[in-house]
C-alpha positions in Angstrom: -23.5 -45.2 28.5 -24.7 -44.5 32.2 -26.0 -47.3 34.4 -29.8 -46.0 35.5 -30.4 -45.2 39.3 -33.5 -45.0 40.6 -34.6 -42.8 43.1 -38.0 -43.4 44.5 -39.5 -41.1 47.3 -42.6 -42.4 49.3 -44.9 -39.9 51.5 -46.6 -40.3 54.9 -49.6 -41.7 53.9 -47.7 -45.0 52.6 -45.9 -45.2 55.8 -48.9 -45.0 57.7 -50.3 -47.6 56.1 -48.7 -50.7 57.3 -50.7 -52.8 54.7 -49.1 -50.4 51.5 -45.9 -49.7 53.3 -45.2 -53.7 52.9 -46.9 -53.6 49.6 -44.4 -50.7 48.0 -41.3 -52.1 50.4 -41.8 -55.7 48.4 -42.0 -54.2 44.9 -39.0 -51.1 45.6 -37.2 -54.2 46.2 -37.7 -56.1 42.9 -36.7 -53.1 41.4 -34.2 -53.3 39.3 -30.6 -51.9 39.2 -29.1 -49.5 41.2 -31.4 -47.7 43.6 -32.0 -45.0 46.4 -35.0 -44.8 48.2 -36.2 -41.0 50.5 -38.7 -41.5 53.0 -41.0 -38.5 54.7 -42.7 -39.4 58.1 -44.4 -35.6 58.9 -47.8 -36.8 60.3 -45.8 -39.1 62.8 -44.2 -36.7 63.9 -47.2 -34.4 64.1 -48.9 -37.2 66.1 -46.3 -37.6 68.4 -45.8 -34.0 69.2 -49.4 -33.8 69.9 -49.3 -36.5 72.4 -45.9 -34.8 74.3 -47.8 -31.6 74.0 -46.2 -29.9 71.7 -48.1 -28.3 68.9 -46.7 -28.3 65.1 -47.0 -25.2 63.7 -47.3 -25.6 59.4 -46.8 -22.6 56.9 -47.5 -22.9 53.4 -47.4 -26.5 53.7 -44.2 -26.5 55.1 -43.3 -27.5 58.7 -42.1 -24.6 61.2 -39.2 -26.3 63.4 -38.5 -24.8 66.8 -35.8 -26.5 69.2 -38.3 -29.4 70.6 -39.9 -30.2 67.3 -36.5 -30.6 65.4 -35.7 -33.4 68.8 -39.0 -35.4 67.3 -38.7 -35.0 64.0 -35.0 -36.4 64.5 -36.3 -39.1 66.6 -39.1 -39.8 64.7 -37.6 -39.8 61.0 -34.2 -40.8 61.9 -35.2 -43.1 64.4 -38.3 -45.0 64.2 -39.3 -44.9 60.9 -35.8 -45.0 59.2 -35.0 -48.4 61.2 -38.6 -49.9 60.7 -38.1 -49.3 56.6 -34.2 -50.4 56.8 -35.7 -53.5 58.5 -38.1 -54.3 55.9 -35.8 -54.3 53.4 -33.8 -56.4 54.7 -36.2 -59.0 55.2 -37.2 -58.2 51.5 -33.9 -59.6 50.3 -32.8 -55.5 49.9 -29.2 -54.9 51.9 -30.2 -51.6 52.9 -28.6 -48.6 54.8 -30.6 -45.9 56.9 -29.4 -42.3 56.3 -29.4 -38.5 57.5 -27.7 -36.0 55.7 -25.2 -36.0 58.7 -23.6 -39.7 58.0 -21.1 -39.7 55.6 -21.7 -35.9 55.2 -24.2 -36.7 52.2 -26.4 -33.6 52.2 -24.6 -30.4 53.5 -27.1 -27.9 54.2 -27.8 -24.2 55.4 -30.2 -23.2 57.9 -33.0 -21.3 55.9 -32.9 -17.4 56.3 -35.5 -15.3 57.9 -37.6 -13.5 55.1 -41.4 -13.4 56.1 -41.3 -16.6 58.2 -38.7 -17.7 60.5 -38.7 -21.7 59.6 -37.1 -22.4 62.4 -34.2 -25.5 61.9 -35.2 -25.7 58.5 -32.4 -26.7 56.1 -31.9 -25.5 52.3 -29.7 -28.1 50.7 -26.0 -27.1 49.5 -25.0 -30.0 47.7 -25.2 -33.8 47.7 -21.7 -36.3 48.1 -22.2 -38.2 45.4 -18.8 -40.1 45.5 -19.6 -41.3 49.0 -23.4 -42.2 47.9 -21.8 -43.7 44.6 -19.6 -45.9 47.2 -22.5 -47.7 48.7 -24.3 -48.2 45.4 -21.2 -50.1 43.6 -20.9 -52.4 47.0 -24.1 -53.1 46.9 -26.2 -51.3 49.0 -29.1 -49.3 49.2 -29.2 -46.1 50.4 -32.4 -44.9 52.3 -32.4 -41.3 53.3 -34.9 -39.5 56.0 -35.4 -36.0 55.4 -32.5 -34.4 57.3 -29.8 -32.8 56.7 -27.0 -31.2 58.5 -25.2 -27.4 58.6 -21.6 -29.1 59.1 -21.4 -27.1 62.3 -23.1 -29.9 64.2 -26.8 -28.8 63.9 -29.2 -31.5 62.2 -32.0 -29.8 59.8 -35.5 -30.5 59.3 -35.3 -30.6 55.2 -38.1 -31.2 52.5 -37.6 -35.3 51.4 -39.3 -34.4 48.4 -36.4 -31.9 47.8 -33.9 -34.0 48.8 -35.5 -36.4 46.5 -34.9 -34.1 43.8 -31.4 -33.4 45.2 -30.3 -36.4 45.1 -31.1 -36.7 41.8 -29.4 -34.2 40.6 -26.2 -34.7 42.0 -26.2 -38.5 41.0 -26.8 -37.7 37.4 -23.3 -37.0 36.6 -22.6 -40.5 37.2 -25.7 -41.9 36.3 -28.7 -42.2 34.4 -31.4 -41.0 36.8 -34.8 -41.3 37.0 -36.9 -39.7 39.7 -40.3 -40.8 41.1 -42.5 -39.3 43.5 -44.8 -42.4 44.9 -48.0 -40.7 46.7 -51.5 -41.8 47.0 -53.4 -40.6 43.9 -52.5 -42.7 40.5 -50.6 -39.4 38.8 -51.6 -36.1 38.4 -55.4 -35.9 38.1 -57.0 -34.1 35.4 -60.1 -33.9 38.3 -59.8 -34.5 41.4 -62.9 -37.0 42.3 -61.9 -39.4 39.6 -59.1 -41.3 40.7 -58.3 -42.2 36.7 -57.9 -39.1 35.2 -54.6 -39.5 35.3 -52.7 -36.5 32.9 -50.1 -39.4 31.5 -47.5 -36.6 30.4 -46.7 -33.3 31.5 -44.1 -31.0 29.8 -43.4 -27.6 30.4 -46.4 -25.3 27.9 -49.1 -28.6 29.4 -47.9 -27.6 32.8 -48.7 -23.6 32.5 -51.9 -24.7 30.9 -52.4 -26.9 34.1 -51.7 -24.0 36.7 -53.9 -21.5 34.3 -57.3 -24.1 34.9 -56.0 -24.4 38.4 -55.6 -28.1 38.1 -52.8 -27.8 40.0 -52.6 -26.1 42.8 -52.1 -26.5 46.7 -49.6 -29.0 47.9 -49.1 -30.6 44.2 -47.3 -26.9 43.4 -44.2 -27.4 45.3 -44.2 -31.2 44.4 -44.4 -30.3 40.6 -42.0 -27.0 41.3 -39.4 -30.2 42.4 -40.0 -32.0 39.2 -39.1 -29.4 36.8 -36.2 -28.2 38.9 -34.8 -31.7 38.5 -35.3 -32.0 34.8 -33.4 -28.6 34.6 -30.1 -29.7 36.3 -30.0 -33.3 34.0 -31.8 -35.5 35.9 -33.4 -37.5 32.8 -36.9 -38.3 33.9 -39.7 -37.6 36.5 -42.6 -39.5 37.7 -45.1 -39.3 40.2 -47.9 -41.6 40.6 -48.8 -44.4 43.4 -46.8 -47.2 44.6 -48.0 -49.0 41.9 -46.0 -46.8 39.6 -42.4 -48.8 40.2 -43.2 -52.4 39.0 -42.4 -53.1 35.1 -45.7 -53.4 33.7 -47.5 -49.8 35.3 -49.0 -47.7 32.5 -51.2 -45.3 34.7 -48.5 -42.3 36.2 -47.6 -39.4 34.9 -44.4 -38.7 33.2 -42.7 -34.9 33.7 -40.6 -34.0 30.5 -39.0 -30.6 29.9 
């Protein structure tokens, strides 16, 4: 029988938030068996872009990434908030490691092709090394990935964490039992949208075409859900989304993604 991994992936609104950052950083850390944890850091680098006066241009949700905004990004989520989180760990009893796609050649990625939008250094992921990541894990450590990856022609990419979240998911679950959440700031996936507990507990795959036909889920939860299925399709056992809350043993209120 596998040995479970975890993979938990936190958005920028915990980061921003010094308060829940320590809160989810403590309870990620009590966590327990193996574990891998993918960070975001967008509006950061939004606000820091703004202030050097250069403006982020988004499309679809998705960030456009010209030559300057790929140096902040790669400063910003490599950099600043990689270390801070690493750091944190640390002093949460968690031996951590900070992560691009680029060290130890983990995520090798392709720069996305020109269709309607030119995305810029935006990278579509190729595959995951799963030995090397499988390396840390069994000595110990914790992996904690930014969202870049790399072309393996020396160019860093501005990727998607939530899919390399999901990425990483699926190439771990040949060696282990994986479990996938998505930690953001609403309790799950809400049946409406001002009352914070009407949480759907379990989604599967007829509830979730029912969901998009009511248009209960739309906008940025599409490509977040989109992720989920994608994961349960290539053997990644189960998917969760729900706050940070969602991690510690005795949470109830998340929702649960089944095929």
């Amino acid at each position: 029988m596998k040995e479970k991994l975890s993979i938990v992936k936190i958005g920028g609104n915990v980061i921003e938030n010094k308060t829940e950052l320590a809160k989810f950083l403590t309870f990620f850390s009590q966590l327990k068996g193996a574990k891998i944890l993918v960070h975001g850091g967008g509006k950061l680098a939004t606000q820091l872009a703004s202030k050097l006066g250069i403006e982020s241009q988004m499309v679809n949700g998705r960030r456009v990434t010209d030559a300057k905004s790929l140096e902040i990004i790669t400063m910003v989520y490599g950099g600043l908030t990689n270390k801070n989180i690493v750091a944190s760990l640390q002093a949460n009893g968690t031996n951590a490691i900070g992560l691009s796609g680029a060290d130890g050649n983990v995520i090798q990625a392709h720069k996305r092709p020109v269709k309607e939008v030119d995305f810029g250094f935006v990278g579509d992921i190729d595959g995951i090394n799963a030995d090397f990541l499988n390396t840390l894990i069994t000595s110990g450590v914790t992996p904690v990935f930014c969202a870049l990856s790399h072309d393996g022609e020396g160019n860093i990419l501005n990727t998607n964490a939530d899919t390399i979240a999901s990425e990483v998911a699926i190439g771990m679950s040949k060696l282990y039992n994986t479990t996938l959440y998505y930690s953001f700031e609403k309790k799950g996936v809400l049946m409406r949208i001002e009352d914070e507990d009407s949480v759907v507990k379990h989604i599967d795959s007829n509830k979730y075409k029912e969901l998009l036909e009511q248009k209960i889920i739309a906008d940025g939860m599409l490509p977040k859900l989109e992720n989920c299925f994608h994961a349960l399709q290539n053997n990644v056992g189960k998917v969760c989304l729900g706050n940070i809350e969602m991690i510690q043993p005795n949470a109830s209120l998340f929702t649960t993604i089944t095929l």
